[in-house]
Backbone as numpy.savetxt, mean C-alpha at the origin, in Angstrom:
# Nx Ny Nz CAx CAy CAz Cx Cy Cz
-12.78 -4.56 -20.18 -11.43 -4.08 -20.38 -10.81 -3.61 -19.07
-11.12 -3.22 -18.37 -11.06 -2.76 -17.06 -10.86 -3.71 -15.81
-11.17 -4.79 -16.13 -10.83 -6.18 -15.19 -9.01 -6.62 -15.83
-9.17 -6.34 -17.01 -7.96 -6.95 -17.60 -6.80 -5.73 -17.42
-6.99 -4.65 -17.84 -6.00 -3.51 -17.23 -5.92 -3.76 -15.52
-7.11 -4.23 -14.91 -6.73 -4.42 -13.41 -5.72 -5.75 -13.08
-6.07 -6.84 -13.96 -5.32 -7.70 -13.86 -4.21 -8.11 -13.80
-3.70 -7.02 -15.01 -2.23 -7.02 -15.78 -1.58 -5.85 -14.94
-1.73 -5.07 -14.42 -1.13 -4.23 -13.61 -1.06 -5.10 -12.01
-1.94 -5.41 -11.42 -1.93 -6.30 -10.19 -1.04 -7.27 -10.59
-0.77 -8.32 -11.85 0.15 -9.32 -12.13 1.86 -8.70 -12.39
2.04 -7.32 -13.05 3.15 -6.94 -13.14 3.93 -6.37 -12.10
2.49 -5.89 -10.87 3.64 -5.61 -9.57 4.25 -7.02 -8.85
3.44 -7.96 -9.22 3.71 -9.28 -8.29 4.72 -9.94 -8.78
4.90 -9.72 -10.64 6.08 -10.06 -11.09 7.62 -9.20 -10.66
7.21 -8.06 -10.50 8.33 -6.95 -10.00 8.72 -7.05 -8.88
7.73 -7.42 -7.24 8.20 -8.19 -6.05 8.82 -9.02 -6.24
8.49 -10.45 -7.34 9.40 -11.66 -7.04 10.88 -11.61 -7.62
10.96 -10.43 -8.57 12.04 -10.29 -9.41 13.02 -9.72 -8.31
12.18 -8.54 -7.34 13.38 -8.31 -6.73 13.67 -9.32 -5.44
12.60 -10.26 -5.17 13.23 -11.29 -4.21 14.42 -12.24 -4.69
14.22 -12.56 -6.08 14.92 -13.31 -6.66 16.65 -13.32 -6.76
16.11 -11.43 -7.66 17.46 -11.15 -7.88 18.22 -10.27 -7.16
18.09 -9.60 -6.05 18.30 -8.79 -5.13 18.91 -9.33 -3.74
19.45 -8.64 -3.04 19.39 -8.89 -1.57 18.42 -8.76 -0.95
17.49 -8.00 -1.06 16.02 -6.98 -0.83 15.47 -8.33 0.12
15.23 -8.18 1.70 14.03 -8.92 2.17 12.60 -8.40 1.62
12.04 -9.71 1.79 10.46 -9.01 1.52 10.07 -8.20 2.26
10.17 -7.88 3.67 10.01 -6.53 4.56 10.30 -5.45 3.55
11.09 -5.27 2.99 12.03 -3.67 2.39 11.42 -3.77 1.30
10.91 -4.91 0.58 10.50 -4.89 -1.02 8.78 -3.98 -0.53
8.20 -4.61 0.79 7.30 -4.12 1.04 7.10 -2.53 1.27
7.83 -1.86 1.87 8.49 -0.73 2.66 8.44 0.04 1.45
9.36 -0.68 0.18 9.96 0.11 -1.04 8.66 0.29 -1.61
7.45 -0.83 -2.01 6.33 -0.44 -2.64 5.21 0.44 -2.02
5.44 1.04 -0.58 4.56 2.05 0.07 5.20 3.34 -0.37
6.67 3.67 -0.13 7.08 4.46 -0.39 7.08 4.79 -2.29
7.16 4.05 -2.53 6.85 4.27 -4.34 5.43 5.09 -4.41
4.80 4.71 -4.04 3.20 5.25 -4.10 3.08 6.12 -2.91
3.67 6.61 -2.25 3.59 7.64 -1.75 4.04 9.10 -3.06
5.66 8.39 -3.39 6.43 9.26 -4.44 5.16 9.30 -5.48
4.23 8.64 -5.93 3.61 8.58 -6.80 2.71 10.00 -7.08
1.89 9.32 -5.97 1.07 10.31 -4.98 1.57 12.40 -5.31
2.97 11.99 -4.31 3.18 13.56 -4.83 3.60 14.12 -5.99
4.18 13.56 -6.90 4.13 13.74 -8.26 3.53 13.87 -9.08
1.78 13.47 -8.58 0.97 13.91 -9.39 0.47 12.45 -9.92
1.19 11.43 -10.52 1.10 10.15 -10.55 0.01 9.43 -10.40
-0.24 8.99 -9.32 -0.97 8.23 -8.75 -1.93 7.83 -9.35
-2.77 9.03 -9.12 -4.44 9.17 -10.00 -4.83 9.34 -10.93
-3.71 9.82 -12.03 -4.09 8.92 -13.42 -3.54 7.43 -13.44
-2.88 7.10 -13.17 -2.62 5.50 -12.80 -3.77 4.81 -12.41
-4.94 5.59 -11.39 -5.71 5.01 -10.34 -6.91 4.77 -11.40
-6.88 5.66 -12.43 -7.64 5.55 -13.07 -8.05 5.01 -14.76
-6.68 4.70 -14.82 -6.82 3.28 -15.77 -6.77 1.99 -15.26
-5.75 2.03 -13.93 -6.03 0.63 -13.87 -6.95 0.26 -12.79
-7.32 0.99 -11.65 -8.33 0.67 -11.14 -7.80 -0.03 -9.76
-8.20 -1.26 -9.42 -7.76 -1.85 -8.09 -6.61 -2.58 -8.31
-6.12 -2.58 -9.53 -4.63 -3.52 -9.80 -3.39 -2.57 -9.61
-3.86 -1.26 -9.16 -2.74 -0.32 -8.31 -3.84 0.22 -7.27
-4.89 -0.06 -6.91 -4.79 1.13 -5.34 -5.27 -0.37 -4.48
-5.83 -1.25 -4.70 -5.22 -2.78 -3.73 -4.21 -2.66 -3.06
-2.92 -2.88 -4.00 -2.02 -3.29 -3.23 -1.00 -2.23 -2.55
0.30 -2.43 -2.37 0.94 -1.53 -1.24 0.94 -0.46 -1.92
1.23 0.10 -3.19 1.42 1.05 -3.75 0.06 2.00 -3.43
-0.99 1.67 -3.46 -2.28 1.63 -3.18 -2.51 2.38 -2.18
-2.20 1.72 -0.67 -1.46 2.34 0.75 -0.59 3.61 0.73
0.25 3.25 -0.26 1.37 4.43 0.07 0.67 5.60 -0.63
-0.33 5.36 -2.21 -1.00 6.60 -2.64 -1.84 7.11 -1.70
-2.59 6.68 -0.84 -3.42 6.80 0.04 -3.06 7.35 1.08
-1.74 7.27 2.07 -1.07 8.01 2.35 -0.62 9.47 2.24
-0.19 9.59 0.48 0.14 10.69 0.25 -1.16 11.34 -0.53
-1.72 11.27 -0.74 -3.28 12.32 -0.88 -3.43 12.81 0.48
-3.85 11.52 1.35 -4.54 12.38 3.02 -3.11 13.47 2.98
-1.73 13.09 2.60 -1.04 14.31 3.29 -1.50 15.47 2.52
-1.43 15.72 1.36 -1.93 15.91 0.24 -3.04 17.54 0.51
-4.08 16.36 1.31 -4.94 17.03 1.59 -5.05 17.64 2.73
-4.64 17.11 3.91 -4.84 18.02 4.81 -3.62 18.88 5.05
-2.29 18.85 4.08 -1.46 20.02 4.00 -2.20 21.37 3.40
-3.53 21.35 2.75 -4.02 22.45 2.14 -4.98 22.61 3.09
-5.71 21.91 3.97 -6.90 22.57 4.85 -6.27 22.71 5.76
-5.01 21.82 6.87 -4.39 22.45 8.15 -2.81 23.14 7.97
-2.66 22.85 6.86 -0.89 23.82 6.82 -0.49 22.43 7.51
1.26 22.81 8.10 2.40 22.22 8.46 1.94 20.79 9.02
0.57 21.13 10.28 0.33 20.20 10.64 -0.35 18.83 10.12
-1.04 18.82 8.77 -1.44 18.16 7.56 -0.11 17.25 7.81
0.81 17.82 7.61 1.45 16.47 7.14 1.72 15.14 7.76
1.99 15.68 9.34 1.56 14.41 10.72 0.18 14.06 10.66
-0.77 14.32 10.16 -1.87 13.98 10.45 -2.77 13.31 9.21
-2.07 13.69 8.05 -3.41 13.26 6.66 -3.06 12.09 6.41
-1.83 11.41 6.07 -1.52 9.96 6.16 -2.91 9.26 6.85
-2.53 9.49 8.69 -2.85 8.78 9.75 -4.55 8.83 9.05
-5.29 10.01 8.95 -6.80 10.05 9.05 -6.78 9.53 7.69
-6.37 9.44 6.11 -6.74 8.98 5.17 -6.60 7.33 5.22
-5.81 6.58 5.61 -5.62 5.20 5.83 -6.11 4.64 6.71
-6.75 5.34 8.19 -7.08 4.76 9.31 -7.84 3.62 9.11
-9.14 3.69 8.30 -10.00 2.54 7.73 -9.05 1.24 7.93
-8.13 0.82 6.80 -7.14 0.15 6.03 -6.84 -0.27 7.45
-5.90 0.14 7.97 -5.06 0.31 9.35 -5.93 -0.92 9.85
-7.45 -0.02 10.74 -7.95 -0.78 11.35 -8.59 -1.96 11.44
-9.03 -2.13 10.03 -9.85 -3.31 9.06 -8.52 -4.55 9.30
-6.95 -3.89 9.03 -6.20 -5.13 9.29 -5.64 -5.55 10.90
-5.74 -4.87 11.81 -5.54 -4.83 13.29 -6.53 -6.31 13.32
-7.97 -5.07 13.81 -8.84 -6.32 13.55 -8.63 -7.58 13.20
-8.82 -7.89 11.69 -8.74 -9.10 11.11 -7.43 -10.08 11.74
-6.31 -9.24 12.24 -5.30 -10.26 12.83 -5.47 -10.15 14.04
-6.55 -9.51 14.79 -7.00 -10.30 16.15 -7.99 -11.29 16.31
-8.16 -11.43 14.91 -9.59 -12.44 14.77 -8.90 -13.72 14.40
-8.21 -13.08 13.41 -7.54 -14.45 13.24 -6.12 -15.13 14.48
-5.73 -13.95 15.27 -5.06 -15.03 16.53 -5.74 -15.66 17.73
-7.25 -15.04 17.48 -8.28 -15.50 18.65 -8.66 -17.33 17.60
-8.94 -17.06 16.65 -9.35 -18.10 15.74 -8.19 -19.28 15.60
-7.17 -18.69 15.19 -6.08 -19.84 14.84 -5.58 -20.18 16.68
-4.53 -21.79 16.05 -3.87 -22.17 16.93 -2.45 -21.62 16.94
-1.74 -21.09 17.58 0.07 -21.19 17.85 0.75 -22.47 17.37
1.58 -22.53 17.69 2.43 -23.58 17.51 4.28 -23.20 17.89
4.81 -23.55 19.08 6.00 -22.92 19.07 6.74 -23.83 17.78
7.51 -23.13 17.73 8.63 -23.60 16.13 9.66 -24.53 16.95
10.32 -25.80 16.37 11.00 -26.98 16.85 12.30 -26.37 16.28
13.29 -26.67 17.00 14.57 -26.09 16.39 15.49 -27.57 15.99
C-alpha cells in the first residue's frame, strides 16, 4: 500500500507541473522555484511530516521534498542557534542533496559530449 500511496502522490505532482506548463504562463524554472517554496510553506506549517508520512518518497523525492528539507534544517537549527539557524539550517540540512547533484553534473559533463546549437 505504501508503494501505491507513493506512486499516486509522485504521479499527482507531475500531473500538477504539466497542468501548470500547459495552462499557465509559468516557465518550468518558476513551476520549479514554486514547488521548493511550497514545501518549504509546508514544512513551517507543520505540514510536511504528516504528508512525509503517508506518502513516503512520492513527496520527499521530489522538489517539494527539497523545499521540506530546507525548512526543518531551518526548523531546527532556529531552536539550537537562535536568529542565526535560519542562514544556516537550510544550507547544513540539504548539503548532502546539493552535493550528490554538483557532483553527478560534473560527471556527467566530464562523461558527455557538447555540441554547440546551429542557429
Amino acid at each position: 500500500m505504501e508503494y501505491l500511496l507513493a506512486f499516486l502522490m509522485g504521479g499527482f505532482l507531475c500531473v500538477l507541473a504539466q497542468l501548470l506548463i500547459d495552462f499557465t504562463k509559468l516557465t518550468p524554472a518558476r513551476i520549479l522555484v514554486l514547488f521548493v517554496v511550497v514545501g518549504v510553506a509546508f514544512s513551517a506549517l507543520g505540514w510536511y511530516e504528516p504528508l512525509r508520512d503517508v506518502f513516503g518518497c512520492g513527496i520527499s523525492v521530489p522538489l517539494l521534498g527539497f523545499g521540506g528539507g530546507i525548512g526543518e534544517g531551518v526548523k531546527k537549527a532556529l531552536a539550537e542557534e537562535g536568529a542565526l539557524g535560519i542562514l544556516s539550517g537550510g544550507l547544513t540540512a540539504t548539503a548532502a542533496g546539493v552535493t550528490a547533484a554538483l557532483l553527478w553534473g560534473v560527471l556527467a559533463a566530464v562523461v558527455g559530449k557538447s555540441k554547440p546549437k546551429r542557429l
